[in-house]
GUFI-621634 format. One record per residue (C-alpha): chain; x, z, y. Coordinates in Angstrom, 2 decimals. Example, Ala and Ser with C-alpha at 12.3 -4.5 7.8 and 13.67 -1.06 7.14 Angstrom:
+------+---------+---------+---------+
! zapa !    east !      up !   north !
+------+---------+---------+---------+
!    A !   12.30 !    7.80 !   -4.50 !
!    A !   13.67 !    7.14 !   -1.06 !
+------+---------+---------+---------+
END
This chain:
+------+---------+---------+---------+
! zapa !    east !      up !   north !
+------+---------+---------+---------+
!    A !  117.48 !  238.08 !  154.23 !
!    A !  118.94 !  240.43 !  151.70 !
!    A !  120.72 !  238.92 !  148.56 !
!    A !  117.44 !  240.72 !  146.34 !
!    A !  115.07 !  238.54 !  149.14 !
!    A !  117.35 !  235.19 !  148.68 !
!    A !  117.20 !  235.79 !  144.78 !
!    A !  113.31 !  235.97 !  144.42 !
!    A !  113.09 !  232.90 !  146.71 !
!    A !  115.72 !  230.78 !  144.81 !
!    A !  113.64 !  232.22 !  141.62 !
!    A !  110.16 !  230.74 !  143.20 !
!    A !  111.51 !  227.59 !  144.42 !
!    A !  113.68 !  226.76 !  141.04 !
!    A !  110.14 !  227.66 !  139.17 !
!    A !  108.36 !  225.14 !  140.22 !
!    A !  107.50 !  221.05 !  139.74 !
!    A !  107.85 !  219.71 !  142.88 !
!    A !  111.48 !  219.23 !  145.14 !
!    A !  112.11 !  221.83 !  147.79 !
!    A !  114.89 !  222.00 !  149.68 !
!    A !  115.72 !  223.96 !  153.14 !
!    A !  117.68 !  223.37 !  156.63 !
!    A !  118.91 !  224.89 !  159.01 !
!    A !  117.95 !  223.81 !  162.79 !
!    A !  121.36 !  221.45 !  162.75 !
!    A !  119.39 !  219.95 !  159.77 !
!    A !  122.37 !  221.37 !  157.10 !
!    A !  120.98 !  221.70 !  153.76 !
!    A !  120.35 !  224.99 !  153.03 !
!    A !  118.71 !  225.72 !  149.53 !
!    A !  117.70 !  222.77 !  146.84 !
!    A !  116.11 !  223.33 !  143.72 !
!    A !  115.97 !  222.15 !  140.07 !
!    A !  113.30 !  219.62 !  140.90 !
!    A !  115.03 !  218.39 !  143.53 !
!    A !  118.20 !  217.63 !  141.72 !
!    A !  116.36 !  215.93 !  138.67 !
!    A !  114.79 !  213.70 !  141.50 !
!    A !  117.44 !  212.96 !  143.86 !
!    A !  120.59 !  213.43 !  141.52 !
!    A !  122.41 !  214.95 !  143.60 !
!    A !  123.57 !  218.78 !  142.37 !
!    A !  122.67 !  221.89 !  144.42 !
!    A !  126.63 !  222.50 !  145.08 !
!    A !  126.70 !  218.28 !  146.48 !
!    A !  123.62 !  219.08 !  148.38 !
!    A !  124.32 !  222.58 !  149.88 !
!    A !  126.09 !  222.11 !  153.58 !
!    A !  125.53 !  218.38 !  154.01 !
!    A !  123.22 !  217.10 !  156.17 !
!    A !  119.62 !  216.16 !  154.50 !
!    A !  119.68 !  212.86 !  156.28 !
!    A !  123.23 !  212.03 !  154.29 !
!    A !  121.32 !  212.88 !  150.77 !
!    A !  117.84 !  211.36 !  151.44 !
!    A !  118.41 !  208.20 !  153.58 !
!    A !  114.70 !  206.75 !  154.61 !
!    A !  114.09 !  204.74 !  156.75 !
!    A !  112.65 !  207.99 !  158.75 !
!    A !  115.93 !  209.67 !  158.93 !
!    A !  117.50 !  210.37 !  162.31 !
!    A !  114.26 !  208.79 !  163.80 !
!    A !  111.37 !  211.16 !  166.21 !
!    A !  108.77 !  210.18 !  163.31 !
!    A !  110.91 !  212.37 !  160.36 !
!    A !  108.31 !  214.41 !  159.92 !
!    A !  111.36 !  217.65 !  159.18 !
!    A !  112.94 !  216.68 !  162.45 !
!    A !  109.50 !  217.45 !  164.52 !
!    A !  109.10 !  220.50 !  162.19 !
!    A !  112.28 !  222.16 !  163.03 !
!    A !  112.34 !  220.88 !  166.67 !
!    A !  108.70 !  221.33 !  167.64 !
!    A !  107.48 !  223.85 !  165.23 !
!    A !  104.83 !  221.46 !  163.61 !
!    A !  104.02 !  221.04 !  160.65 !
!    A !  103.29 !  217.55 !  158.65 !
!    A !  102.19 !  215.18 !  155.36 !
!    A !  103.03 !  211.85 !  154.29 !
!    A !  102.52 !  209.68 !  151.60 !
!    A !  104.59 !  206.64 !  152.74 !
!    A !  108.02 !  207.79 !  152.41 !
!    A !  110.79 !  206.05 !  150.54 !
!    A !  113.92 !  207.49 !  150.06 !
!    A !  117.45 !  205.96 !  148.96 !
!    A !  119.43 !  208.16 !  146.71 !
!    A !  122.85 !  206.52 !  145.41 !
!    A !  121.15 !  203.16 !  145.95 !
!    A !  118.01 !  203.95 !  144.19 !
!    A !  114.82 !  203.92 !  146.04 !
!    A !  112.36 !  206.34 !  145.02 !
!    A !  108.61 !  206.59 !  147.22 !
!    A !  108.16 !  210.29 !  147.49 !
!    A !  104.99 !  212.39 !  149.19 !
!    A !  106.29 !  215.11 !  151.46 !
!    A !  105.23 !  218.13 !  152.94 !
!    A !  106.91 !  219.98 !  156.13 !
!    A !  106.67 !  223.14 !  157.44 !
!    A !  109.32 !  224.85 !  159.95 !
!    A !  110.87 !  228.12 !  159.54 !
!    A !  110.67 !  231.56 !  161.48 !
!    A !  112.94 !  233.99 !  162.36 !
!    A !  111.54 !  237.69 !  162.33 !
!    A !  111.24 !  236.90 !  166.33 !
!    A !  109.20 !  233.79 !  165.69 !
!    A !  111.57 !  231.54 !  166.69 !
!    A !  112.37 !  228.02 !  164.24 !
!    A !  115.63 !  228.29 !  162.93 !
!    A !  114.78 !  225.44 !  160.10 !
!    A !  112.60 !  223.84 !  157.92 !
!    A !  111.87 !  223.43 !  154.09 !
!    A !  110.08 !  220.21 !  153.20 !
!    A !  108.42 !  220.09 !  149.53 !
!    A !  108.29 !  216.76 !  147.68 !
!    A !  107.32 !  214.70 !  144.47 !
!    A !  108.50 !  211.83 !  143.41 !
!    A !  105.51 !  209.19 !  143.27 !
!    A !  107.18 !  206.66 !  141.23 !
!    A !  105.25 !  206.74 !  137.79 !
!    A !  101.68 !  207.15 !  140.26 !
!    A !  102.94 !  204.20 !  142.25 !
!    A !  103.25 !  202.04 !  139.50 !
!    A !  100.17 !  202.47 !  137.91 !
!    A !   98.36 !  202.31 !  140.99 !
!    A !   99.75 !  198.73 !  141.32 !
!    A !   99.36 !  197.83 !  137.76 !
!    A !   95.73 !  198.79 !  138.27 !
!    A !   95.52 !  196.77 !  141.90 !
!    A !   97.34 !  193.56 !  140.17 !
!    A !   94.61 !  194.06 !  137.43 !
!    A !   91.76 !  194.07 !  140.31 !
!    A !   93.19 !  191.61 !  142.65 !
!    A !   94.49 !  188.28 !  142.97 !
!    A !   95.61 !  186.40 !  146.04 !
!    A !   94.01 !  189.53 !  148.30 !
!    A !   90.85 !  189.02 !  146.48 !
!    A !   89.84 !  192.54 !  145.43 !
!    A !   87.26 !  193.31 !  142.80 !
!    A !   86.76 !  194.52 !  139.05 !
!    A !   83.58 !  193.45 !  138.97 !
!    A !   82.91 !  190.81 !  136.11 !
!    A !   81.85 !  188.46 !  138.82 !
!    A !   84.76 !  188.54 !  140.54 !
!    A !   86.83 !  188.04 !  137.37 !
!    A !   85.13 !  184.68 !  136.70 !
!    A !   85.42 !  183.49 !  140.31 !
!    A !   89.50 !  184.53 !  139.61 !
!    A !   89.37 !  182.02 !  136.88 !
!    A !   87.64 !  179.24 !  138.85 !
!    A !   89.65 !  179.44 !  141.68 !
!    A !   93.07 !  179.28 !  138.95 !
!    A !   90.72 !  176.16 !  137.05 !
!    A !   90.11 !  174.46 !  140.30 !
!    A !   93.23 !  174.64 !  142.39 !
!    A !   95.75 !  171.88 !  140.96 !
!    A !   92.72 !  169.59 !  141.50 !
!    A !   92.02 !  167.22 !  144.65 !
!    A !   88.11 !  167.70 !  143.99 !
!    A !   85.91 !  168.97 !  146.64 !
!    A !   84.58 !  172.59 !  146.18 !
!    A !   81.75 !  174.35 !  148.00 !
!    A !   82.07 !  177.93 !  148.65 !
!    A !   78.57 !  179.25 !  148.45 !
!    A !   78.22 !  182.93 !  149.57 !
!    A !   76.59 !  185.12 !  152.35 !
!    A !   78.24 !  186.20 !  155.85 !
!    A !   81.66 !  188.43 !  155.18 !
!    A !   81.90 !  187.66 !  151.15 !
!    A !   85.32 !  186.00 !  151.13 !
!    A !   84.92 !  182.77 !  151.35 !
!    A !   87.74 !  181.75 !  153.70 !
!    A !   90.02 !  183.69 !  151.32 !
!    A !   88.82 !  181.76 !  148.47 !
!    A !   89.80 !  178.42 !  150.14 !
!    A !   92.90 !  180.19 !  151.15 !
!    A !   93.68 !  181.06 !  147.47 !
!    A !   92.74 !  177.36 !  146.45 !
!    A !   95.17 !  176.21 !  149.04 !
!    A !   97.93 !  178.29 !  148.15 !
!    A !   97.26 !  178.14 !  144.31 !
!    A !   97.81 !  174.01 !  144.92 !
!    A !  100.82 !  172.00 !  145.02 !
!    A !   99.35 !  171.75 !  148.76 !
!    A !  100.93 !  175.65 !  149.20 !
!    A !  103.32 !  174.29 !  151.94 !
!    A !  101.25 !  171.59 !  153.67 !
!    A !   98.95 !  172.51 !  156.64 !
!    A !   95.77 !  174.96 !  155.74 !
!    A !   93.26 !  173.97 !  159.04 !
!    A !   90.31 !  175.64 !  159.30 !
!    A !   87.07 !  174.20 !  161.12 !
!    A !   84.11 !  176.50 !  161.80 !
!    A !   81.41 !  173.82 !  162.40 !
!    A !   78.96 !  176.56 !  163.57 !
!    A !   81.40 !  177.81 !  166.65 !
!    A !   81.46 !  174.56 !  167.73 !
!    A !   78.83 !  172.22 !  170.19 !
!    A !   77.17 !  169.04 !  168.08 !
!    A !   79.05 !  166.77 !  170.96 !
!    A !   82.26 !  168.34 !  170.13 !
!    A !   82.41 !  167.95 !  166.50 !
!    A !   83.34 !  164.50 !  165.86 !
!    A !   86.09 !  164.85 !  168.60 !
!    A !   87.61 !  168.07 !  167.08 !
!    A !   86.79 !  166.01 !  163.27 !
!    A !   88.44 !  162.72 !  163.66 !
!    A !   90.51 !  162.88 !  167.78 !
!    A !   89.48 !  160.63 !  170.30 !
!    A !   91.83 !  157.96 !  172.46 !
!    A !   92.11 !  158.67 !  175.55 !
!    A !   89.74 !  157.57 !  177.85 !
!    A !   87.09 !  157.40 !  175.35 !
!    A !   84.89 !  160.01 !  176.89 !
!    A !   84.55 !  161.52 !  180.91 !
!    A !   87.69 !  164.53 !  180.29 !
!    A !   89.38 !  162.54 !  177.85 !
!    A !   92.66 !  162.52 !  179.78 !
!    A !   94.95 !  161.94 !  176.86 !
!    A !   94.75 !  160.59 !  173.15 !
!    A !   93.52 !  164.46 !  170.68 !
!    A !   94.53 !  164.47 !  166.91 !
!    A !   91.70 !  166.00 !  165.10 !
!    A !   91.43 !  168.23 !  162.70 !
!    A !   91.46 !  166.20 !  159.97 !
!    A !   94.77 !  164.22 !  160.79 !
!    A !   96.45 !  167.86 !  161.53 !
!    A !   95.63 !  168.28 !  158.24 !
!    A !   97.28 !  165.84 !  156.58 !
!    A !   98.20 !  165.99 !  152.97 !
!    A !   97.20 !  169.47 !  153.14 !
!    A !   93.43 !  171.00 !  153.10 !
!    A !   90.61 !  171.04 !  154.99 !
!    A !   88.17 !  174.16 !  155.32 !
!    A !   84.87 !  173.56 !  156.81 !
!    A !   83.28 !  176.81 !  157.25 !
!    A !   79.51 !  176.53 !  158.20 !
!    A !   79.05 !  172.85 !  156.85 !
!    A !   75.17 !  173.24 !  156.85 !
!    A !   75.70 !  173.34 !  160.57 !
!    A !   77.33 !  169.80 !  160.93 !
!    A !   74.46 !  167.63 !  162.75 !
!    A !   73.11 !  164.70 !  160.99 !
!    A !   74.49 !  162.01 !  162.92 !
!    A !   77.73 !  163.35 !  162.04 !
!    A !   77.07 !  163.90 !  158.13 !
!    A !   77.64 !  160.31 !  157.40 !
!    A !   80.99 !  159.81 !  158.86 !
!    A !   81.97 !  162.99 !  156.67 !
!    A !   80.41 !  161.42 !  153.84 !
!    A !   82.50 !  158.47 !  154.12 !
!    A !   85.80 !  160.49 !  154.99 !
!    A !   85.12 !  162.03 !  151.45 !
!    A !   84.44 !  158.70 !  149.80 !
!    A !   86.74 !  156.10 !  151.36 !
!    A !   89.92 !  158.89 !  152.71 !
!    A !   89.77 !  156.83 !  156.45 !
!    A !   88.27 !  157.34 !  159.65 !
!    A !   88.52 !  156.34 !  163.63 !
!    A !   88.81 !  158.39 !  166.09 !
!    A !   86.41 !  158.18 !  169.08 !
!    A !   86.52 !  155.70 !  171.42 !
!    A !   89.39 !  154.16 !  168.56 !
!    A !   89.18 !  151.17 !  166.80 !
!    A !   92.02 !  151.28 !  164.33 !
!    A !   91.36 !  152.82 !  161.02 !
!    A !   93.34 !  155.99 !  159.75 !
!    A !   93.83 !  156.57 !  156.15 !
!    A !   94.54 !  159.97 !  154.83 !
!    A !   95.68 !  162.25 !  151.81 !
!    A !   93.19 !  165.57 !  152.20 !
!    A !   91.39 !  167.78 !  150.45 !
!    A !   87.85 !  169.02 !  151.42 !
!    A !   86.92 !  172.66 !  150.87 !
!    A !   83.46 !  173.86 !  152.38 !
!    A !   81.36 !  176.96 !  152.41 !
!    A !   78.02 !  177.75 !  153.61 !
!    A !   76.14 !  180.90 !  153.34 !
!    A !   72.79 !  178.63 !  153.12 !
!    A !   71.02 !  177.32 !  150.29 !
!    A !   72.30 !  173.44 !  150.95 !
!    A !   69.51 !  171.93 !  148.39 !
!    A !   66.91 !  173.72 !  151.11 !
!    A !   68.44 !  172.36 !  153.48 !
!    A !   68.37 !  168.51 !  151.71 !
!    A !   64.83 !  169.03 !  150.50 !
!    A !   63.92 !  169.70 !  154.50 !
!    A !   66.11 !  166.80 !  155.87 !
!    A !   68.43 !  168.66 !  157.34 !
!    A !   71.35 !  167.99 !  155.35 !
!    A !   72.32 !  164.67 !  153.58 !
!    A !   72.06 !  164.80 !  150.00 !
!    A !   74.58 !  162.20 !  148.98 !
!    A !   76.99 !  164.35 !  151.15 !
!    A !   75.88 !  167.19 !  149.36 !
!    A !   76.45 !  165.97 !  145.77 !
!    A !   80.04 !  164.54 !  147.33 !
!    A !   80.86 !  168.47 !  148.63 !
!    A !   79.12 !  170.36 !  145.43 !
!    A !   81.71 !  169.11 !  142.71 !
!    A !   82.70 !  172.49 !  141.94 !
!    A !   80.65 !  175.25 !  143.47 !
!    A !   82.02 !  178.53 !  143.66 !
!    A !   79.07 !  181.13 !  144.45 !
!    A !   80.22 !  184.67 !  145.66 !
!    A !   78.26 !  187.63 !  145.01 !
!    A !   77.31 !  190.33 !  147.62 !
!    A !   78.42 !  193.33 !  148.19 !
!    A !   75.29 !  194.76 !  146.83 !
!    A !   75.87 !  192.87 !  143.84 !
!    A !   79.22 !  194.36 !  142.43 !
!    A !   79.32 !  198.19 !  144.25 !
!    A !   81.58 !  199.49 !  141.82 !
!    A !   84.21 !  197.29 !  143.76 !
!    A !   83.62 !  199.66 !  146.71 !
!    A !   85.52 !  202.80 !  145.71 !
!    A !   88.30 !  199.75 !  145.20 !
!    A !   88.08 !  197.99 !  148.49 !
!    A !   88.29 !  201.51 !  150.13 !
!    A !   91.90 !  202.30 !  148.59 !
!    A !   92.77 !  198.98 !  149.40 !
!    A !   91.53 !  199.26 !  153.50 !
!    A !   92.85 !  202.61 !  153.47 !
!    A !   95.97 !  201.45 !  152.55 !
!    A !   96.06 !  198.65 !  155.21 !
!    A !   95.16 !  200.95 !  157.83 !
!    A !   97.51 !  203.55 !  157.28 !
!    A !  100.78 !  200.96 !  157.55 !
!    A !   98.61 !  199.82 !  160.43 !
!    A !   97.79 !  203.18 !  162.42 !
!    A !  100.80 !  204.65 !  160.69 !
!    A !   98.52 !  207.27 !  159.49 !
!    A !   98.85 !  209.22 !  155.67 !
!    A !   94.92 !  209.18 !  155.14 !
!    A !   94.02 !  209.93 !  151.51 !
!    A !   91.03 !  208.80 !  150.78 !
!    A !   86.96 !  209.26 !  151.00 !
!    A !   84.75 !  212.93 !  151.54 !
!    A !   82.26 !  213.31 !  148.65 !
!    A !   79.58 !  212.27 !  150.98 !
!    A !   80.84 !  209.62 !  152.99 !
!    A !   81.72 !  208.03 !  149.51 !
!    A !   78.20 !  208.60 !  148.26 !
!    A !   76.63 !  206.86 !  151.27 !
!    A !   78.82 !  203.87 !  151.33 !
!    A !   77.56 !  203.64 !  147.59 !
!    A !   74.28 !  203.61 !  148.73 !
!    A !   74.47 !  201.45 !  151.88 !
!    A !   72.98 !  198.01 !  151.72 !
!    A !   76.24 !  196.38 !  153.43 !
!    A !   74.09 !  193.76 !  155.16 !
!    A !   77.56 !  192.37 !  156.30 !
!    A !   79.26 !  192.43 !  153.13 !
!    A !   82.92 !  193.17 !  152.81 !
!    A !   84.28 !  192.34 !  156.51 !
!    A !   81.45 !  195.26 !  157.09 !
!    A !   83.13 !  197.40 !  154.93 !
!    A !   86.63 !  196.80 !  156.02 !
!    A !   85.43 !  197.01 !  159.99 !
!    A !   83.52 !  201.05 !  158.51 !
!    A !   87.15 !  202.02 !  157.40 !
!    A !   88.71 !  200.76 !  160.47 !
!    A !   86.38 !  202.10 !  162.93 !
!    A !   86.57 !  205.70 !  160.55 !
!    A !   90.59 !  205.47 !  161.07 !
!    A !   90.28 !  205.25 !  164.63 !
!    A !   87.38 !  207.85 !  165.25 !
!    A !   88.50 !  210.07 !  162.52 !
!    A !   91.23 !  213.05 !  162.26 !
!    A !   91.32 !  214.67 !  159.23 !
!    A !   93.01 !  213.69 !  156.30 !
!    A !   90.12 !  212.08 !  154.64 !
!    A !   87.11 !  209.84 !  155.89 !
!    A !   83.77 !  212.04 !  156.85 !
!    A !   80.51 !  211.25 !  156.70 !
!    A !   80.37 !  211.61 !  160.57 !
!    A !   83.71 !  209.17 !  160.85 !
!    A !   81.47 !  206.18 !  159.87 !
!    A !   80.10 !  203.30 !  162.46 !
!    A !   76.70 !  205.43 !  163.94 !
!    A !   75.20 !  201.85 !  163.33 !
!    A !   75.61 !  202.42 !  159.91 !
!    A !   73.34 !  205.54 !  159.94 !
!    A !   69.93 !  203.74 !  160.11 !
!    A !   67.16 !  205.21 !  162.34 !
!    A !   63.99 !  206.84 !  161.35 !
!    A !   60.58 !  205.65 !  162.92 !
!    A !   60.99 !  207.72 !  165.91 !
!    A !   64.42 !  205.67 !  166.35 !
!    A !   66.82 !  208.95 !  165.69 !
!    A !   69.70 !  208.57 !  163.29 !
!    A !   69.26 !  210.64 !  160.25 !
!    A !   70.96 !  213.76 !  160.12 !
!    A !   71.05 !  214.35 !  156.40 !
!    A !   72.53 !  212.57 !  153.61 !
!    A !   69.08 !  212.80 !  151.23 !
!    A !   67.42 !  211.00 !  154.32 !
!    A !   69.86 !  208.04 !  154.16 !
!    A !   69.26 !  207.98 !  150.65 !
!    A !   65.39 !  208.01 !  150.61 !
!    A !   65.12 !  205.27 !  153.42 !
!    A !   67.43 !  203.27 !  151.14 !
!    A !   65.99 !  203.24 !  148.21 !
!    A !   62.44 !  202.71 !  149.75 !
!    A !   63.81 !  199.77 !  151.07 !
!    A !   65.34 !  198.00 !  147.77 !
!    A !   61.93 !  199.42 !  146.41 !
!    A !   60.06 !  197.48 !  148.98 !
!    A !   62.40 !  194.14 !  148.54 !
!    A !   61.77 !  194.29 !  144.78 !
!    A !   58.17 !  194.29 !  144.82 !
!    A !   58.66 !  197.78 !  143.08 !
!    A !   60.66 !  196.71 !  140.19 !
!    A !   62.05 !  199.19 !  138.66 !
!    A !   64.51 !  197.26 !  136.88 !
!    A !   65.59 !  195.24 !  139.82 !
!    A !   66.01 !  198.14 !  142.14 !
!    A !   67.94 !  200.30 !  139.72 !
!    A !   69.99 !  197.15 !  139.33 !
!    A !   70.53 !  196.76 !  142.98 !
!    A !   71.27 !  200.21 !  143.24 !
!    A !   74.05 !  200.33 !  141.02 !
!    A !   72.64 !  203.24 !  139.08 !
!    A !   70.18 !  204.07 !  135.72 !
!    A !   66.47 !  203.49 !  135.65 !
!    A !   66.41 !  207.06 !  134.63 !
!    A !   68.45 !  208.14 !  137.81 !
!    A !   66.04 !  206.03 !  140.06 !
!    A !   62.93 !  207.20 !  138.46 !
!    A !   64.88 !  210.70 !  138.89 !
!    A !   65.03 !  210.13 !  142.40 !
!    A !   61.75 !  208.29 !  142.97 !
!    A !   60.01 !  212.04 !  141.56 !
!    A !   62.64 !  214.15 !  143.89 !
!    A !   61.37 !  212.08 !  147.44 !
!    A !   57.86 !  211.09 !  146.29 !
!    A !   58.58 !  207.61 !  146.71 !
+------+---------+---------+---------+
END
């Protein structure tokens, strides 16, 4: 490179915002700008000669996955957004681009890596998540707020709550945040789901059984409910529990004791009872399937979650928040949502709720290649099928089929649909016109 060549670079490099700097294929520091100094601190004359590992110090340095050593050793070239570095003891997170160097005979003699520091982004990105999120609860919605400030109300309590939501809402996370929120936090958090369970196996897995109480019963069981001692109790599915066994509940709520089968000594305890349904439990009373003194014992303070459908300008927020689990998880730099896989997920009726959402991203991660989640990278189950049973092929068709079907569940209320749609009356009449709905 003449010196007129090596002064025009230096000129471009120093010219610009973001941190530059070069090696050499022993990974000597070459060239380092202005930007990089003001980001770093080191000066161009420390920099110059050492090696960029010595100056930079992640935790990717001297490591296959530095994205500059495959550059200048394989020739490829590479992004990420999950880099910290450690410069005189100060961690700054950076976002880095890497791209190997050529020799006039096409051979890599180095590599220049460009970078930013992220440190003012970083921040307000988790001043906005600690805004929208509390104990890995995520949502802006107004809803969501409230339910924030019931779960803060209710959690130094011992009363019972009832978690009252549909399938993939949260609810476990909500008793979670109960728990954890209580001066329970380090006492045992057991879970029961009384709908993965047989009717005969309840009470056994509820209260223990002595051994010999029962043909298998080899040995004397702790249940659930001494396991949880002084802790809590979650029983997921309640409306499931069978009759027979809704009365000994009831009177584990009302007196604290129990037996276990085939026992005859009685066992006090020191629990608290949290239960969620995704049923309407006053259905189920008014039909005799569910006791309604043990109902009125559970429903002291009801917590109701809304659907998915019912705050969708949370979606755009759970997204960042699964794509940010899945790239520590796949160690991938994805970096966010195409313009049209965004607009369908808007639009998407998200029968199962959240978990349905987080399961899209995952299954987009692992399907996926590009940078950012396509339309095409979603679950094919997501892409409803026509009459003939084909999956649409365009967007507008998703979109039509969608709203038709809100349209449909409404009644055709306009005012209902646009609500459930997350958009204008104006918009939906808009789009009612455009597909001759």
């Amino acid at each position: 490179m003449s010196n007129n060549k090596k002064i025009d670079f230096e000129f471009v490099i120093n010219s610009i915002s973001e941190g530059v700097f070069t090696v050499d294929h022993e990974f000597n520091v070459t060239t380092f700008n202005y930007a990089a100094e003001n980001i770093t601190g080191f000066k161009r004359d420390e920099a110059l000669g050492k090696k960029c590992y010595d100056i930079f110090k992640s935790s990717h340095c001297n490591s296959e996955s530095c994205l500059l050593h495959m550059a200048v050793c394989k020739g490829e070239k590479g992004y990420s957004t999950d880099v910290v570095i450690n410069c005189r003891g100060k961690l700054i997170p950076i976002d880095i681009s890497v791209m190997p160097l050529f020799c006039d005979k096409g051979n890599v003699i180095g590599g220049v890596e460009i970078f930013s520091d992220q440190s003012k982004i970083l921040g307000l990105y988790q001043q906005l998540t600690k805004s929208y999120s509390f104990q890995n609860i995520i949502g802006k919605n107004k809803k969501m707020q409230e339910i924030y400030e019931m779960i803060q109300a209710v959690a130094p309590y011992r009363s019972s709550v009832l978690i009252i939501g549909e399938s993939g809402t949260g609810k476990e996370l909500v008793a979670r945040a109960i728990h954890f929120l209580s001066d329970r936090r380090y006492k045992p958090f057991v879970k029961v789901n009384c709908a993965a369970l047989s009717p005969t196996l309840l009470e056994s897995e509820f209260f223990g059984h002595e051994k010999g109480a029962f043909t298998g019963a080899a040995f004397t069981h702790q249940g659930r409910f001494e396991l949880a001692e002084n802790g809590t109790i979650f029983l997921d599915e309640i409306a499931e529990i069978p009759l027979s066994l809704q009365a000994k509940l009831l009177r584990v709520l009302q007196e604290g004791e129990f037996e276990r089968v085939g026992g005859k000594k009685t066992l006090k305890h020191d629990i608290r009872v949290i239960a969620a349904t995704n049923k309407d439990l006053l259905h189920e009373v008014n039909e005799g399937r569910f006791r309604q003194d043990l109902y009125y014992r559970l429903n002291v303070f009801p917590i109701k979650l809304p659907s998915l459908n019912e705050r969708t300008e949370d979606i755009p927020l759970l997204i960042e928040h699964f794509i940010q689990k899945f790239n520590s998880y796949f160690k991938k730099s994805k970096k966010g949502v195409s313009r049209d896989a965004m607009k369908f997920l808007l639009h998407y009726s998200f029968p199962g709720n959240v978990r349905e959402l987080e399961n899209a991203v995952e299954y987009a991660f692992i399907k996926g290649k590009g940078d950012f989640i396509m339309f095409e990278d979603l679950p094919p189950d997501m892409i409803w099928p026509d009459k003939k049973g084909n999956p649409f092929s365009k967007l507008e068709d998703i979109e039509k089929y969608h709203i038709q079907r809100i349209l449909n569940q409404t009644g055709g209320n306009k005012h209902d649909t646009a609500n459930l749609l997350g958009i204008t009356r104006k918009t939906l009449y808009n789009k009612i016109k455009k597909y001759n709905l």
